[in-house]
C-alpha positions as CSV (number, residue, x, y, z in Angstrom):
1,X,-11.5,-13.1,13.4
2,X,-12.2,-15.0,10.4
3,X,-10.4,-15.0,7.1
4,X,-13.4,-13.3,5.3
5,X,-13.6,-10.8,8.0
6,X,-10.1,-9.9,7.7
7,X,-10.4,-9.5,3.6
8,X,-13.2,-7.4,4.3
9,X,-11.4,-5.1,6.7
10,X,-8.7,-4.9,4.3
11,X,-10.7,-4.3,0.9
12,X,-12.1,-1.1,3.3
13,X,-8.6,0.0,4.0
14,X,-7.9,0.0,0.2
15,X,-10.8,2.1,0.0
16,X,-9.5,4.0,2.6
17,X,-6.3,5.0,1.0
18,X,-8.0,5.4,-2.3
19,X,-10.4,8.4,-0.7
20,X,-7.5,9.6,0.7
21,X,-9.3,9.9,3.9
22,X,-6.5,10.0,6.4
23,X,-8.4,11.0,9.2
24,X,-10.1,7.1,8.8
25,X,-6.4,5.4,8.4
26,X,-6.3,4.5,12.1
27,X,-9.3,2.2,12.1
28,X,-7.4,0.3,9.9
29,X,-3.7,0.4,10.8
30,X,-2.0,0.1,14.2
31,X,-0.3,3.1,16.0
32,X,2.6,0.9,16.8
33,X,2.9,0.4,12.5
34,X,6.1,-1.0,11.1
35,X,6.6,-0.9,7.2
36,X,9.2,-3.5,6.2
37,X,10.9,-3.7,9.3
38,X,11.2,0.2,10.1
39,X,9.0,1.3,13.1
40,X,6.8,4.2,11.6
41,X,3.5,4.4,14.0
42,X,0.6,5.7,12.3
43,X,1.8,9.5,11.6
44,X,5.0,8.3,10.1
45,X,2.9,5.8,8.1
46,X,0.1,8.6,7.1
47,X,3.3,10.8,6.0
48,X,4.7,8.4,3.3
49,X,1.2,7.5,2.1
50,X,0.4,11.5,1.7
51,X,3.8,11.5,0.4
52,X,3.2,8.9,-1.9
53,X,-0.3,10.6,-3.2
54,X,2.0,13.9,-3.6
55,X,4.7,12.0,-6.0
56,X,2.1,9.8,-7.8
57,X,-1.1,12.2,-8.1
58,X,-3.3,9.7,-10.0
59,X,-2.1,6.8,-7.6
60,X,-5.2,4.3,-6.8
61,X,-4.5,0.7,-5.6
62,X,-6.4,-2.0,-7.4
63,X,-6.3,-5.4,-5.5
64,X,-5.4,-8.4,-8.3
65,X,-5.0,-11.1,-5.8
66,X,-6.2,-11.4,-2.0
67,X,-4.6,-14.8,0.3
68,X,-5.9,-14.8,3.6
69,X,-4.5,-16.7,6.7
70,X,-5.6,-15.1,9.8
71,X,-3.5,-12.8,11.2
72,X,-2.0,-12.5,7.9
73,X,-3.1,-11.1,4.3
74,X,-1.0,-11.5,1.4
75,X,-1.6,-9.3,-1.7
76,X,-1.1,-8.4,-4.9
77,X,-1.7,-4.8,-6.1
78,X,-1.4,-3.1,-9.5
79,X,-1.1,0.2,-10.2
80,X,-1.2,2.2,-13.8
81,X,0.0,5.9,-13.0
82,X,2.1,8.4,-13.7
83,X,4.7,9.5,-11.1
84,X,5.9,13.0,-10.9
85,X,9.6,13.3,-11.2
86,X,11.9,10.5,-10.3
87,X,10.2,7.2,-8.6
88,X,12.3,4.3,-7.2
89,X,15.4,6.5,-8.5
90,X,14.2,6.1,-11.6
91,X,13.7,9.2,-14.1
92,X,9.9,8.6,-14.9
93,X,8.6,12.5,-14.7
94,X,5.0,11.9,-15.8
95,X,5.2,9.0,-18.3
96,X,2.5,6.2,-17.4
97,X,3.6,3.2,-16.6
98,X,2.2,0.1,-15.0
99,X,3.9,-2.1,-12.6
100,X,2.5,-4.5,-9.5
101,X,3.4,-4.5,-5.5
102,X,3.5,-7.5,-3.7
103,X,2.5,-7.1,0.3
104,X,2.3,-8.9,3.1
105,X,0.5,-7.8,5.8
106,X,-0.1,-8.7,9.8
107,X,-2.7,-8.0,11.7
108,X,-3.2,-6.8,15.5
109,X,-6.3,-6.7,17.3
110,X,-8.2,-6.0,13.7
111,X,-5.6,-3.5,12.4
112,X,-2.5,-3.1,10.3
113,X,0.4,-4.1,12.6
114,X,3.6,-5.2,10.1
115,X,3.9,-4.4,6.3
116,X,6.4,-5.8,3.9
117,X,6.3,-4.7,0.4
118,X,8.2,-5.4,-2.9
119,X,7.6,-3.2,-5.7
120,X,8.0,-5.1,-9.2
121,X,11.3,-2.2,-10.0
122,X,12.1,-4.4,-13.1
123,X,8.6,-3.9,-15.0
124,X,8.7,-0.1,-14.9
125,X,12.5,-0.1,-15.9
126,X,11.2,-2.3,-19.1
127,X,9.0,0.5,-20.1
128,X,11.0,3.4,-19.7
């Protein structure tokens, strides 16, 4: 698979979780999915992203920056929302803010296999 091909498969995935079409998620992640080192397999990974729509309702990923080294992607993805209650253990109950998530992902015969992800905590503690 070639490094465009990948992107591509990962742009639809973004798509993907921007419908909110979970019934879709598994042709693009791995049933055997671990999210920063924590075995979740697709159900446990469709929970925290359902979980995560529930929190954040106006959550929608917007890709800033897409590296691609086949089997890996590296990305950068921003988000302006406004999460429900607390988020992160931080008290934001509805105010907007805007902060960025920096993933790295694997890929296993053409699906989501690993994810690592670092959530910029110190830019939405700035604005609150």
């Amino acid at each position: 698979m070639t490094g465009s091909d990948l992107a591509d498969i990962y742009r639809d995935y973004i798509a993907c979780l921007n419908r909110q079409d979970w019934p879709a998620l598994g042709q693009f992640v791995h049933d055997d999915v671990a999210h920063n080192a924590r075995p979740f397999g697709l159900s446990g990974y469709r929970a925290m992203l359902e979980q995560d729509f529930r929190s954040i309702p106006d959550l929608h990923f917007k890709i800033e920056l897409v590296v691609c080294e086949p089997p890996h992607i590296a990305s950068r993805l921003k988000f302006d929302c406004t999460p429900a209650g607390k988020f992160l253990g931080l008290d934001v109950n509805g105010r907007r803010v805007s902060f960025c998530e920096h993933v790295f992902y694997q890929f296993r015969d053409g699906k989501i296999r690993h994810v690592w992800s670092i959530i910029d905590k110190p830019a939405i503690e700035a604005q609150l």
